[in-house]
C-alpha positions in Angstrom: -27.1 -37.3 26.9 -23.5 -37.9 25.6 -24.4 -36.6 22.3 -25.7 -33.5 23.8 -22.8 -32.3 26.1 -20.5 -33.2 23.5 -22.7 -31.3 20.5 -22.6 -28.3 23.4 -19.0 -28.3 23.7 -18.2 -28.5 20.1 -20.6 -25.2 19.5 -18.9 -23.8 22.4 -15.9 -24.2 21.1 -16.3 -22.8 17.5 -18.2 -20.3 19.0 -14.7 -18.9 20.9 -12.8 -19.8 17.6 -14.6 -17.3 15.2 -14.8 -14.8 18.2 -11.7 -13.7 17.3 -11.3 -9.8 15.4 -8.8 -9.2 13.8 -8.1 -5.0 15.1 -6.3 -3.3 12.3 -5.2 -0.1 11.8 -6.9 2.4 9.2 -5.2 5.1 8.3 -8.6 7.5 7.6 -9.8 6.6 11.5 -6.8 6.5 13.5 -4.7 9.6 15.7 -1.0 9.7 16.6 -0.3 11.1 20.5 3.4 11.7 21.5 3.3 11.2 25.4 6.3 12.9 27.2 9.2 12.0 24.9 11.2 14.3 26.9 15.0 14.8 26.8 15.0 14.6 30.7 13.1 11.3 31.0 14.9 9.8 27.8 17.6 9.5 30.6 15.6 7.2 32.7 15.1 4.6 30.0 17.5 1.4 30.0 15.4 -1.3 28.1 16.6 0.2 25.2 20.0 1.8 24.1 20.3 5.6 23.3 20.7 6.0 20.5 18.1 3.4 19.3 15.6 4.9 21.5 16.2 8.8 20.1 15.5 7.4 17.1 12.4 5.0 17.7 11.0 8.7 19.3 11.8 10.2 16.0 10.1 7.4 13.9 6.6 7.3 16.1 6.2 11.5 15.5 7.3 10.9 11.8 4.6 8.4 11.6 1.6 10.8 12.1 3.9 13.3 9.8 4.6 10.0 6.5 0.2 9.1 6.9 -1.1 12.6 7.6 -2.2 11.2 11.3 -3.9 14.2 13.4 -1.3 14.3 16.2 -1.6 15.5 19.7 1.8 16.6 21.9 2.2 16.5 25.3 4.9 16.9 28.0 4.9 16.8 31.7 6.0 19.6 34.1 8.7 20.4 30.8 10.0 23.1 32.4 11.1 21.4 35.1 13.8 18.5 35.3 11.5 16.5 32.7 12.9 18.2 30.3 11.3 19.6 27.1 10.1 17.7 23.6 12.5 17.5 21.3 12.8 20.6 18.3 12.8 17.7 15.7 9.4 16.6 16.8 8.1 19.9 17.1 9.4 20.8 13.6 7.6 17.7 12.6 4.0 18.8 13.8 4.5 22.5 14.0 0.5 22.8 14.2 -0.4 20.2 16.2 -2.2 20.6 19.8 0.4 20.8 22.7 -1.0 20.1 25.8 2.0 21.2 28.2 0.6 19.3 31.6 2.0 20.7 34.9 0.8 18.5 36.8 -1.6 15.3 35.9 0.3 11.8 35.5 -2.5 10.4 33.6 -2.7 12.5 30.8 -6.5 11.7 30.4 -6.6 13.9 33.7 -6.1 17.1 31.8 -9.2 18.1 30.6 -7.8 19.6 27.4 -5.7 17.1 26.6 -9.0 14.7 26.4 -10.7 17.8 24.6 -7.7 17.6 21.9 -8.8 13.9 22.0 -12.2 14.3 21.1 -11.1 16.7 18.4 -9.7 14.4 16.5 -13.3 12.3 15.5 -11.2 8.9 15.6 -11.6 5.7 17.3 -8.2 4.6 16.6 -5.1 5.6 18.9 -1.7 5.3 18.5 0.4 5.9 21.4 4.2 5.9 22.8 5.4 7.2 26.0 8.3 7.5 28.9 8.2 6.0 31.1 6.0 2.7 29.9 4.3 1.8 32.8 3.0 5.0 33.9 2.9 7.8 31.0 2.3 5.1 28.1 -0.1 2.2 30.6 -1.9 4.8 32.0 -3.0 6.8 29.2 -3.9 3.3 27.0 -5.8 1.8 30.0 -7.8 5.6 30.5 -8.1 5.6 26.4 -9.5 1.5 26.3 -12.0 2.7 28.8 -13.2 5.7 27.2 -14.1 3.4 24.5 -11.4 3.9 22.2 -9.0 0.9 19.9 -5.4 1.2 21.3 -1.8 0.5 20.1 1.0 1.3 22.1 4.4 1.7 20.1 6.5 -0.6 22.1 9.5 0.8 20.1 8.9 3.8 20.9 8.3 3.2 24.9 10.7 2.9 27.6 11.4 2.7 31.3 14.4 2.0 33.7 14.5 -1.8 32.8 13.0 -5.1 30.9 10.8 -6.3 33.6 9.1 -3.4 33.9 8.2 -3.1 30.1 7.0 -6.3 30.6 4.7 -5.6 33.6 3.1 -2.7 31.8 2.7 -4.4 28.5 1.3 -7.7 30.1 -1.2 -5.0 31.7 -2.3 -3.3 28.4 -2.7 -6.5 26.6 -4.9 -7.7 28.9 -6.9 -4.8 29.2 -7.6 -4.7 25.2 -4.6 -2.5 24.0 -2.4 -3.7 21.1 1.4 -4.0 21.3 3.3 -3.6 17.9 6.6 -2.0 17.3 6.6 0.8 14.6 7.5 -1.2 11.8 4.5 -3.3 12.2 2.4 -0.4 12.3 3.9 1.1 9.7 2.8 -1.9 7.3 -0.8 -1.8 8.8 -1.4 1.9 8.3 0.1 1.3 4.6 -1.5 -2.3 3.6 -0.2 -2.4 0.2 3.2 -1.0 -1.1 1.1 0.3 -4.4 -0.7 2.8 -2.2 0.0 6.2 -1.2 1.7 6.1 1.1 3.7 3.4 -0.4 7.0 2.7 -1.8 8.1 5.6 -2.9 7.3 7.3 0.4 7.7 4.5 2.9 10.8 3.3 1.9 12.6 6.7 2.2 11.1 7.1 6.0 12.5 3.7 6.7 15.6 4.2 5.5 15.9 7.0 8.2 14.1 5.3 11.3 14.7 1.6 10.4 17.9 0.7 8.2 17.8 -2.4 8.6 15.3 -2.6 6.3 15.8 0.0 4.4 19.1 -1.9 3.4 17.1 -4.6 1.4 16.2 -1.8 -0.8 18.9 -0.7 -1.3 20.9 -4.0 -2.1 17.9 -4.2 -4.7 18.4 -1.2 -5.8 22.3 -1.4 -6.8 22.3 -4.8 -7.8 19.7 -3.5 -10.4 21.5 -0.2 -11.3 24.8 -1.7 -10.7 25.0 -5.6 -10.8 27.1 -7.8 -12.6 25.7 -11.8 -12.1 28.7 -13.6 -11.2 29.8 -16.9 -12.3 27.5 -19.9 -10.2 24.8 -17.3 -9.5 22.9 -17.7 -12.7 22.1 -21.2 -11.3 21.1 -20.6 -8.4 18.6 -17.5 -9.1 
């Protein structure tokens, strides 16, 4: 009898062991969404600084742009104090849907919105919104429902302080959805520097939306072109 609980519980535990999958992004399958990056409600967000957040905006549209993502705009009520979507992202996707919403929260309210959705054929979504618990929550939690895979750009979403970004991602990743920054997402929509997009069109993208990286390359790069090895550093190379 021994044996058998403990033969039960050691099948029950590999069992949840290689239950795990591993969700990862694939470039052919997966759709970018833009979700009320206005200038009005950029105002609102204090989790992350200004100037860091214009840009993390910036990097989530140029994603769908740097892997050919179809990409769906919206805004909310953008002619009012919301404010409207940047030009840059606009000039990014100049032919993408825009689903101007003047009045749904949810943005899987607006029936063309989810039509624009649909559109797409993927099963993959890639999402960032303002303000996190409401435009960027809702929408994932509506999207994980209909059946689709999730990621919400946490770089890319804000609201009015810390604890509220962590209420609303605690909520997602609970409900299925996948938090990763845009660097991380970057790397699993790309997989291997050699492809394309790779190197030579990565790097450049990062070294507008993430310099901190992209100044790795760089040192690389001019100690290549440009370096002369010092006395002591032949050792230790």
């Amino acid at each position: 009898m021994k044996f058998s609980v403990l033969s039960t519980a050691a099948l029950m535990s590999a069992a949840t062991v290689n239950a795990f999958t591993h969700l990862r992004l694939n470039k052919t399958d997966a759709a970018l969404i833009v979700v009320d990056h206005q200038l009005g409600l950029s105002t609102l967000v204090r989790d992350y600084g200004t100037v860091e957040f214009r840009q993390s905006i910036l990097a989530h549209a140029g994603l769908g742009k740097l892997f050919g993502l179809p990409t769906i705009l919206t805004t909310s009520a953008d002619t009012g104090p919301n404010g409207a979507l940047p030009k840059e992202i606009i000039a990014m996707h100049p032919n993408a849907p825009f689903i101007h919403r003047q009045g749904e929260v949810n943005a899987w309210d607006n029936p063309d919105f989810r039509a624009a959705v649909q559109a797409t054929g993927k099963k993959q979504i890639i999402i960032g919104g303002i303000v996190t618990e409401v435009c960027t929550s809702f929408l994932a939690l509506s999207l994980i429902e209909a059946g689709y895979q999730v990621w919400a750009n946490t770089d890319a979403s804000g609201t009015f302080n810390d604890k509220l970004a962590a209420d609303a991602n605690r909520r997602m990743e609970s409900a299925g959805v996948t938090l990763m920054g845009m660097f991380a997402i970057a790397m699993d929509l790309m997989r291997d520097w050699r492809n394309t997009p790779g190197a030579a069109e990565v790097l450049p993208f990062l070294d507008t939306y993430l310099v901190d990286y992209s100044l790795v390359a760089r040192n690389h790069g001019y100690a290549v072109h440009n370096g002369t090895i010092i006395p002591g550093e032949a050792q230790i190379l």
